[in-house]
N, C-alpha and C positions, 0 to 999 in steps of 0.2 A: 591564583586561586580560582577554581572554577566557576561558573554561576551556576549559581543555585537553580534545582529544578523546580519548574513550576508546580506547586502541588499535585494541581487537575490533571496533569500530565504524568503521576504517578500508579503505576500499576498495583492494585492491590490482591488480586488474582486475575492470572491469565492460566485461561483453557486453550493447547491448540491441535485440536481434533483431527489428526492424521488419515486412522483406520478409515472413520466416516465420511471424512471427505466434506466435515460443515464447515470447517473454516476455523476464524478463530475469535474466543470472544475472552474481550479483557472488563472487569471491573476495574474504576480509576478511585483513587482517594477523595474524589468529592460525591463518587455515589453514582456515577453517570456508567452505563453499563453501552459496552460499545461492540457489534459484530460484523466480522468482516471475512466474507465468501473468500475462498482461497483466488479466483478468478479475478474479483476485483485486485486483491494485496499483488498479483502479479504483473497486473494492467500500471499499476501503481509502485511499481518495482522504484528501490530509491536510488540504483547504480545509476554509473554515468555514463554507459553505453545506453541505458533503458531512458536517461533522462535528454539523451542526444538524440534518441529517435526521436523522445515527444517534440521536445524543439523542432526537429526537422519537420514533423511531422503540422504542427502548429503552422510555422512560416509555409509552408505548400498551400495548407489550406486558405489563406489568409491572401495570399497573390496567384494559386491556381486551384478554386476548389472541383472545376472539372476533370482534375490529373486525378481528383482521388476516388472519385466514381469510374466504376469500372465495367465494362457491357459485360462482362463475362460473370457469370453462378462463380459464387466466393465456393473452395471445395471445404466439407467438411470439417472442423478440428476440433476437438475435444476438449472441454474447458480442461485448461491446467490448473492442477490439484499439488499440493505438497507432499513429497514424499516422505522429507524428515526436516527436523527441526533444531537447530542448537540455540543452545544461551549463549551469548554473548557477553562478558560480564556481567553487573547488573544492570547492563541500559539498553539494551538491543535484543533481539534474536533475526537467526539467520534462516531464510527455509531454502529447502533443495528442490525445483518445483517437476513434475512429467515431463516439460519440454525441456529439461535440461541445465535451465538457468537459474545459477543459485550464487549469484556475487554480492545480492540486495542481501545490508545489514537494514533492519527493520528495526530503529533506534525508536525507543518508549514516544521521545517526544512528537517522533513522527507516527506512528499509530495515532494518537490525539489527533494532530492536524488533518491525517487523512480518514478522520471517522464518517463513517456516510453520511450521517445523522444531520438534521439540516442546525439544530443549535452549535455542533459541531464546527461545522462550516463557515456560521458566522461568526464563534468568538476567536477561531483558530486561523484560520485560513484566509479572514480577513487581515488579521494582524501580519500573520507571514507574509503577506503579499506586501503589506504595505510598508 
């Protein structure tokens, strides 16, 4: 039998703004209204290619953070925006983003955890970690 979802973690309208390019904003069942730049949701991608770079990316910084600064002008890139969107049953959706990458299922209970919002942060984020 599955566990049950946390309420607070239920979406009671989600907007996600393609044409405009704001992002996406979801109302949750406790009233807590949550948005999130398409830029952030793909820095924040939930695949395990995307979640093996931060690892990697994490450990470099932590025993070489001189390897991550670099003399050279970073060249321009354009924040990545979503081009399209699917639903995912009822517990996810999946976005297809400009650079390409669209393997990240954006499951409900992960939108909550990764709200920006600093209440956010500490009821959710503390608990996933811990």
């Amino acid at each position: 039998m599955p566990t049950p979802l946390d309420p607070r973690k239920k979406p009671t309208s989600i907007k996600i703004h393609i044409s405009s390019g704001a992002g996406v904003d979801i109302i949750w069942a406790d009233g807590h209204a949550s948005h999130y730049d398409f830029a952030y949701l793909r820095e924040e991608c939930p695949c395990a290619t995307c979640n093996d770079a931060r690892e990697k990316k994490a450990s470099l910084g932590a025993s070489a953070p001189a390897l991550l600064s670099s003399p050279a002008l970073p060249m321009f890139k354009p924040k990545p925006r979503a081009q399209s969107a699917t639903q995912i049953g009822s517990y996810a959706i999946q976005l297809n983003f400009s650079d390409g990458h669209s393997t990240g299922i954006y499951s409900y209970d992960y939108f909550r955890i990764i709200c920006p919002c600093a209440d956010c942060a500490k009821a959710f984020r503390t608990v996933a970690a811990g």
